[in-house]
DRENTORKOL-3810 file (N, C-alpha, C; in nm, 4 decimals):
REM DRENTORKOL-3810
@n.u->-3.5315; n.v->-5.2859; n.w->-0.7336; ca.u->-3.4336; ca.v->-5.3304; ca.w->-0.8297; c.u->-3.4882; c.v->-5.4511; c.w->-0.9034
@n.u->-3.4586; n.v->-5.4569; n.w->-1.0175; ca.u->-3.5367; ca.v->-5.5937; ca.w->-1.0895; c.u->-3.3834; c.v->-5.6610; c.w->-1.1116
@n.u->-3.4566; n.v->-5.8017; n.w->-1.1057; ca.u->-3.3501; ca.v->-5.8837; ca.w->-1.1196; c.u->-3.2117; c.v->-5.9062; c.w->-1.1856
@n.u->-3.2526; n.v->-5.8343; n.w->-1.3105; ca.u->-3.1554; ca.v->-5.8651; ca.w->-1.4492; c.u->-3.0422; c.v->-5.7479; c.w->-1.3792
@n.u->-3.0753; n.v->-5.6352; n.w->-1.3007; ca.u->-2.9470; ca.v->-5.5912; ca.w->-1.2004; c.u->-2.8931; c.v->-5.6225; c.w->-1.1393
@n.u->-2.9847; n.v->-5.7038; n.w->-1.0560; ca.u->-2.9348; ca.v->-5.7870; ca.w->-0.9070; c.u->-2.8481; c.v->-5.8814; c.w->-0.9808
@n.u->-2.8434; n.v->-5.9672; n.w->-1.1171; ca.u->-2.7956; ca.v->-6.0535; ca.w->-1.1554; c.u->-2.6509; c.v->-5.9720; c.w->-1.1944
@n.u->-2.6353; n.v->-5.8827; n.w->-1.2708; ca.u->-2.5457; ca.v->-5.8240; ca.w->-1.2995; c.u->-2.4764; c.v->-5.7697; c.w->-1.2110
@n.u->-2.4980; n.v->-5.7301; n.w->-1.0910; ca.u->-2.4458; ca.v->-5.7070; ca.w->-0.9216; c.u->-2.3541; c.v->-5.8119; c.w->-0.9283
@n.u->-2.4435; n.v->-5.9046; n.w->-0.8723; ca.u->-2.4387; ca.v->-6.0288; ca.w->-0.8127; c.u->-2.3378; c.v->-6.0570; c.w->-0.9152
@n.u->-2.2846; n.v->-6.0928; n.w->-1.0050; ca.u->-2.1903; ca.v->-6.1491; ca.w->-1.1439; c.u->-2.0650; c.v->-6.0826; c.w->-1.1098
@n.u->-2.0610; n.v->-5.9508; n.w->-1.0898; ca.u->-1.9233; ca.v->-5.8313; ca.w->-1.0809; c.u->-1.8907; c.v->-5.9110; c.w->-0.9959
@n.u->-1.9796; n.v->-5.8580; n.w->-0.9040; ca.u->-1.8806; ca.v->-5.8645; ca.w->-0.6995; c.u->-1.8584; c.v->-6.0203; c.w->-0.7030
@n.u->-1.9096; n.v->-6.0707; n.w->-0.7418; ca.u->-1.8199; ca.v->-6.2731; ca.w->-0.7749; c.u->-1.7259; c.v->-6.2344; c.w->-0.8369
@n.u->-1.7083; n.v->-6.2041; n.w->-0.9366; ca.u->-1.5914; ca.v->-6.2027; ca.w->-1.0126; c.u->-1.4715; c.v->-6.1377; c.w->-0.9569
@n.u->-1.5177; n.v->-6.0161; n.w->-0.9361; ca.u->-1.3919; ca.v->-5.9514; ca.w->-0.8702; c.u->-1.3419; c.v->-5.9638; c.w->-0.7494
@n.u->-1.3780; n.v->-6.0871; n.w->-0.6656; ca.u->-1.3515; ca.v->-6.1389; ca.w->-0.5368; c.u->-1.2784; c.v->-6.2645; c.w->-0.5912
@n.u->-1.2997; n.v->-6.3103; n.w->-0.7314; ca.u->-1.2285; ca.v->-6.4508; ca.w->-0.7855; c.u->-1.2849; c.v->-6.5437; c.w->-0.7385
@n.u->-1.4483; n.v->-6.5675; n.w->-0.7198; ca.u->-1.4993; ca.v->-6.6702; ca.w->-0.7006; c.u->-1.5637; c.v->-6.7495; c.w->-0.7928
@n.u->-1.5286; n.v->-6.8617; n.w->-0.8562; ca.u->-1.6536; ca.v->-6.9269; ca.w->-0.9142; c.u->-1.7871; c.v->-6.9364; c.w->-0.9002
@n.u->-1.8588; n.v->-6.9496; n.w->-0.9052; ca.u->-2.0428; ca.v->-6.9990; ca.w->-0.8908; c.u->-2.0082; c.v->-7.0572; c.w->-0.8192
@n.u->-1.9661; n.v->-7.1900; n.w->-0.8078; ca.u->-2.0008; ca.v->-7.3263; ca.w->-0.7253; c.u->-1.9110; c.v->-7.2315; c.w->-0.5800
@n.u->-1.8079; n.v->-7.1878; n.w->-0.5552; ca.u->-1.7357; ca.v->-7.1164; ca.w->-0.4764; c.u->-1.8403; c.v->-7.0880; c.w->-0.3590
@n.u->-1.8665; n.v->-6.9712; n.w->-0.5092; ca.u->-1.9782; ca.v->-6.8653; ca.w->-0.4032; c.u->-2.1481; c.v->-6.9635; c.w->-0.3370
@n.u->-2.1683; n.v->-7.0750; n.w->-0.4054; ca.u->-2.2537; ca.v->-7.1105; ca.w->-0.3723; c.u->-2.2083; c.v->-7.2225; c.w->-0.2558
@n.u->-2.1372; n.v->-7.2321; n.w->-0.2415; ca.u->-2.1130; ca.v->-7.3376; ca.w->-0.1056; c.u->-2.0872; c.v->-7.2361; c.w->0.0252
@n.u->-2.0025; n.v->-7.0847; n.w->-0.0438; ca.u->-2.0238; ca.v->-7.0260; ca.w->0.0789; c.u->-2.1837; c.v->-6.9562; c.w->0.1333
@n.u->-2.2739; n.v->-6.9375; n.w->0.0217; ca.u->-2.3932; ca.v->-6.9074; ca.w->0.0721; c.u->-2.4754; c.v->-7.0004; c.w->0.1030
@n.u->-2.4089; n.v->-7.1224; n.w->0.0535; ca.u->-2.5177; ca.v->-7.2629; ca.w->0.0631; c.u->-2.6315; c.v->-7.2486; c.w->0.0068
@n.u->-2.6247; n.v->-7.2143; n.w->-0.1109; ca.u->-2.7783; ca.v->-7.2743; ca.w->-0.2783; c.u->-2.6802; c.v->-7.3053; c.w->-0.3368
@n.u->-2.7411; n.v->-7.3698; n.w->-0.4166; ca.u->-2.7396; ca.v->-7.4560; ca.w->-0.5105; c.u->-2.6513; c.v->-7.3773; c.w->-0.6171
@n.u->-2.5601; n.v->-7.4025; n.w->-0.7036; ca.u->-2.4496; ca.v->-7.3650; ca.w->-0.8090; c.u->-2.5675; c.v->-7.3275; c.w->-0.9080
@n.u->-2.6824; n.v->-7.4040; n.w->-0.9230; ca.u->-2.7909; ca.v->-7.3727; ca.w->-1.0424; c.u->-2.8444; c.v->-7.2707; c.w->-0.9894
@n.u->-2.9268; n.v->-7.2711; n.w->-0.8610; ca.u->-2.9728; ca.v->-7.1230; ca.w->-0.8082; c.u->-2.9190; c.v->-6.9695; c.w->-0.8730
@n.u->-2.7852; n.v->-7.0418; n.w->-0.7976; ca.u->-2.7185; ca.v->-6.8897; ca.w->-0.8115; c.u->-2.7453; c.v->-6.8741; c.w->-0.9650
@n.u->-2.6598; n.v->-6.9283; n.w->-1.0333; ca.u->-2.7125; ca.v->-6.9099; ca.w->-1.1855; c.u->-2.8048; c.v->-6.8624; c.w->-1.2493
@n.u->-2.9069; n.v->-6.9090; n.w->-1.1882; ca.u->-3.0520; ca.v->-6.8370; ca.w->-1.2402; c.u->-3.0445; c.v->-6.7125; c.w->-1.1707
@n.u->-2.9788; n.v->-6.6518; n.w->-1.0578; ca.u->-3.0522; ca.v->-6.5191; ca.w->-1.0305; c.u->-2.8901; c.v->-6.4386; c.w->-1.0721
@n.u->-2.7910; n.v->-6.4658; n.w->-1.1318; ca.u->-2.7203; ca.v->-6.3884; ca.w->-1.1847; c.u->-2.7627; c.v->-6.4187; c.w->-1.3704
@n.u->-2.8911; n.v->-6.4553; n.w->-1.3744; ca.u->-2.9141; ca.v->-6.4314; ca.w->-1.5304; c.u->-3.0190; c.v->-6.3846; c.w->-1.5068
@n.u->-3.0966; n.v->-6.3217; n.w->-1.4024; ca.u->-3.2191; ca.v->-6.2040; ca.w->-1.4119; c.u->-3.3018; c.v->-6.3297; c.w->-1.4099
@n.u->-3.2966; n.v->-6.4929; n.w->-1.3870; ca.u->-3.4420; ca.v->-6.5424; ca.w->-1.3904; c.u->-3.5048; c.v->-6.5724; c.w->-1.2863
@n.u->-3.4179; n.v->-6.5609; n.w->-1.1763; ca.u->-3.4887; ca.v->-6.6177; ca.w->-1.0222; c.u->-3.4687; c.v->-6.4825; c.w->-0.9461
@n.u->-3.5706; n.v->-6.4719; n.w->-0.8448; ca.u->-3.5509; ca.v->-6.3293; ca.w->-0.7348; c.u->-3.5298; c.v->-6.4224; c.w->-0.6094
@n.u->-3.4273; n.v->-6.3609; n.w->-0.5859; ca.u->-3.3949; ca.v->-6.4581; ca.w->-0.4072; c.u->-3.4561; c.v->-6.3923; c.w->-0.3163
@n.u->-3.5117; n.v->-6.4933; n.w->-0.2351; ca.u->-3.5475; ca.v->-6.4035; ca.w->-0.0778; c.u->-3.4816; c.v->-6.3428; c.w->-0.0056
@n.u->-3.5007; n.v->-6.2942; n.w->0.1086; ca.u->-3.4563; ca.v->-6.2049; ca.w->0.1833; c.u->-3.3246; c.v->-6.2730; c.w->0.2236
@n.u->-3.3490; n.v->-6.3725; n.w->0.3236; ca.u->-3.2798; ca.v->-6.5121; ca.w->0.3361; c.u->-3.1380; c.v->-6.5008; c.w->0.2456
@n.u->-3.2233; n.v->-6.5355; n.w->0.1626; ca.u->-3.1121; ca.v->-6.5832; ca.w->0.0514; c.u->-2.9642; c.v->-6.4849; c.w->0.0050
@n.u->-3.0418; n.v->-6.3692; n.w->-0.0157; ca.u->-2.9577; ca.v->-6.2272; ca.w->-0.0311; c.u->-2.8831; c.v->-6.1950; c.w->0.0272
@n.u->-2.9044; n.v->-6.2840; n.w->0.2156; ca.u->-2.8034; ca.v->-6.1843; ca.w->0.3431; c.u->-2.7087; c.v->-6.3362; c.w->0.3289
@n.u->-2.7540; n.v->-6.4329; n.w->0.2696; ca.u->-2.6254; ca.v->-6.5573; ca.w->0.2702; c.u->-2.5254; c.v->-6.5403; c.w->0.1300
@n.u->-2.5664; n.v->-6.4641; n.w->0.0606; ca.u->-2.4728; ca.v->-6.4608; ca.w->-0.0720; c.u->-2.4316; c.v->-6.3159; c.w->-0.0312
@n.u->-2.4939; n.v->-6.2227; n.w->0.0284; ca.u->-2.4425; ca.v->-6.0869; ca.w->0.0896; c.u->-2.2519; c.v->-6.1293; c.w->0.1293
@n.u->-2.3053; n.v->-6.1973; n.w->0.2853; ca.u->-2.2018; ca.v->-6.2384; ca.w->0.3364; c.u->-2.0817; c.v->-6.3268; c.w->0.2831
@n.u->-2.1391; n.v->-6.3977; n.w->0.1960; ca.u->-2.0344; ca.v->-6.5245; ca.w->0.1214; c.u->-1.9597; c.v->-6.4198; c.w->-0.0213
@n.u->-1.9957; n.v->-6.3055; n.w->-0.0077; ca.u->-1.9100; ca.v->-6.2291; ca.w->-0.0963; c.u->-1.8669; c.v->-6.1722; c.w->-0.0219
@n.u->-1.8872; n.v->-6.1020; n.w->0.1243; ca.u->-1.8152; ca.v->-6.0189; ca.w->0.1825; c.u->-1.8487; c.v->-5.9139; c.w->0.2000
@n.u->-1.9980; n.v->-5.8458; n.w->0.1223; ca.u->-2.0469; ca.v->-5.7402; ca.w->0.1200; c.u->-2.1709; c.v->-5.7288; c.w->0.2075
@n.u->-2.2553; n.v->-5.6012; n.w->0.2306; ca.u->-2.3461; ca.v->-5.6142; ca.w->0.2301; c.u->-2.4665; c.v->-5.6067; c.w->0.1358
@n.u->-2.5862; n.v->-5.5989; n.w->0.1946; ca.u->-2.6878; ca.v->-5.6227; ca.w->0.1236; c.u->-2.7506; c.v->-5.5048; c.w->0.0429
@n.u->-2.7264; n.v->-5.3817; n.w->0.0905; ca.u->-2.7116; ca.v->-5.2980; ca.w->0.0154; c.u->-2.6396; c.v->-5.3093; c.w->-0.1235
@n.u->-2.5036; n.v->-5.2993; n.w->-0.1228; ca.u->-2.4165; ca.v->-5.3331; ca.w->-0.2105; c.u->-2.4244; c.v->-5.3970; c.w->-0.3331
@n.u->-2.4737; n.v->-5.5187; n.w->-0.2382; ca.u->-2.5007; ca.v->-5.6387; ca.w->-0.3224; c.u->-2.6500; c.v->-5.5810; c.w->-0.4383
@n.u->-2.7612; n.v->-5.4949; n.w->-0.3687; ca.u->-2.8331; ca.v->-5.4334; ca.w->-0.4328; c.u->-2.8208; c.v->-5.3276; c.w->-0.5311
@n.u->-2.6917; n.v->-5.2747; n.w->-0.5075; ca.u->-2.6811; ca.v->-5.1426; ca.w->-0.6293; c.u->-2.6908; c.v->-5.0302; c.w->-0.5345
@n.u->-2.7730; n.v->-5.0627; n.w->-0.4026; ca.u->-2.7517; ca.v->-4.8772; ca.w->-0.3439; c.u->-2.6472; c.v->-4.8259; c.w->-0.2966
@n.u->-2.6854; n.v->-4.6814; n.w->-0.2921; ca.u->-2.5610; ca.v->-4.5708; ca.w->-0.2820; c.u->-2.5455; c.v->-4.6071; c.w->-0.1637
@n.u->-2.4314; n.v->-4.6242; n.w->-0.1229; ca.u->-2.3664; ca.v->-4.6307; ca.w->0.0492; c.u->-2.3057; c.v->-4.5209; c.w->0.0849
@n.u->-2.3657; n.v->-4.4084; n.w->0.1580; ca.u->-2.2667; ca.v->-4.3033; ca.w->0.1857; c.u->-2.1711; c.v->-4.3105; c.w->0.2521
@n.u->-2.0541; n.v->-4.2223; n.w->0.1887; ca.u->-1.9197; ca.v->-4.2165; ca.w->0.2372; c.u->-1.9208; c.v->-4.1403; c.w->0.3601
@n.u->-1.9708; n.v->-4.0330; n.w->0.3604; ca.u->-1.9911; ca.v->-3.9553; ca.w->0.4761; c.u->-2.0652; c.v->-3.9639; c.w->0.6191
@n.u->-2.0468; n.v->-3.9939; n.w->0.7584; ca.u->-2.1336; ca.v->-4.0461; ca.w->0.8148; c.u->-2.2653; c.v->-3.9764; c.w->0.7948
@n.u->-2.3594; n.v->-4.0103; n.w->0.9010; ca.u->-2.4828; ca.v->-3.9573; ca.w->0.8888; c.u->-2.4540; c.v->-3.8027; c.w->0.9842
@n.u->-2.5907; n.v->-3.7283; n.w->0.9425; ca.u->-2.5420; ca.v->-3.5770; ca.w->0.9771; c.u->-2.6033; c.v->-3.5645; c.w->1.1478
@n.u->-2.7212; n.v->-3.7149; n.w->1.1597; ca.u->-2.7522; ca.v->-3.7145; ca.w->1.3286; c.u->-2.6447; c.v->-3.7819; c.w->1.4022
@n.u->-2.5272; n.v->-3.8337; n.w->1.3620; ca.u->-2.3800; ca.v->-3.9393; ca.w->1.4077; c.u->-2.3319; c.v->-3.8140; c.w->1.5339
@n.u->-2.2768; n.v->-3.8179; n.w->1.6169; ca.u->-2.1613; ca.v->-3.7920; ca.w->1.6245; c.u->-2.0531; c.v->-3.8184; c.w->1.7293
@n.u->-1.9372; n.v->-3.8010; n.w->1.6517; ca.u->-1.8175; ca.v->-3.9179; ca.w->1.6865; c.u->-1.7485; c.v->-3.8994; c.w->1.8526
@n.u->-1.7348; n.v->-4.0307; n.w->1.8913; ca.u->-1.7255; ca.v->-4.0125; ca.w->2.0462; c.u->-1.5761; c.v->-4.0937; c.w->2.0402
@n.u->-1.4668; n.v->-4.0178; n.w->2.1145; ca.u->-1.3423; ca.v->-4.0290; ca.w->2.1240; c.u->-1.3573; c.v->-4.1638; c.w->2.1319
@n.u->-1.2143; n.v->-4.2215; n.w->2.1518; ca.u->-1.2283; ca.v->-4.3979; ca.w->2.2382; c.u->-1.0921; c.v->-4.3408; c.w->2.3576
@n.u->-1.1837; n.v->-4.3823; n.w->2.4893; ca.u->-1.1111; ca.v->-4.3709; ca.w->2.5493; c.u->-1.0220; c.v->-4.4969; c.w->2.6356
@n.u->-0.9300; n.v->-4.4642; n.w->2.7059; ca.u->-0.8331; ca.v->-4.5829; ca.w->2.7594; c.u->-0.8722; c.v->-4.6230; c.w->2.8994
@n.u->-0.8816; n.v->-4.7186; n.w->2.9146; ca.u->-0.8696; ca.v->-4.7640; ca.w->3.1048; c.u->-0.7764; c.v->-4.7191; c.w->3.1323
END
């Protein structure tokens, strides 16, 4: 994914959670300018960086990337009752 997506990601899922920049950047802890630069396509965050703004939106890192998350489990899954004491 090149940045200028990740930035445009990264811009929605703030917004539509109702966070400001500075918000979201105290819950990932960078800098209000950081974030800025990589929701305008000019900075690429590290790995690091991605799973602390992941979480401080609420999503994961996928998500936060643009990939498809399947709805369906996986086809090697399969589902084990829950049982009671």
């Amino acid at each position: 994914m090149d940045s200028e997506q990740l930035g445009t990601n990264l811009r929605q899922l703030r917004q539509e959670r109702g966070l400001s920049q500075q918000g979201l950047a105290d819950r990932a802890e960078v800098s209000r300018n950081y974030l800025a630069k990589i929701e305008r396509g000019e900075s690429r965050p590290t790995d690091d960086t991605l799973t602390r703004i992941a979480v401080g939106l609420g999503v994961g890192v996928a998500e936060l990337l643009g990939e498809d998350i399947p709805l369906t489990p996986a086809a090697d899954t399969v589902p084990v009752p829950l049982v009671e004491d």
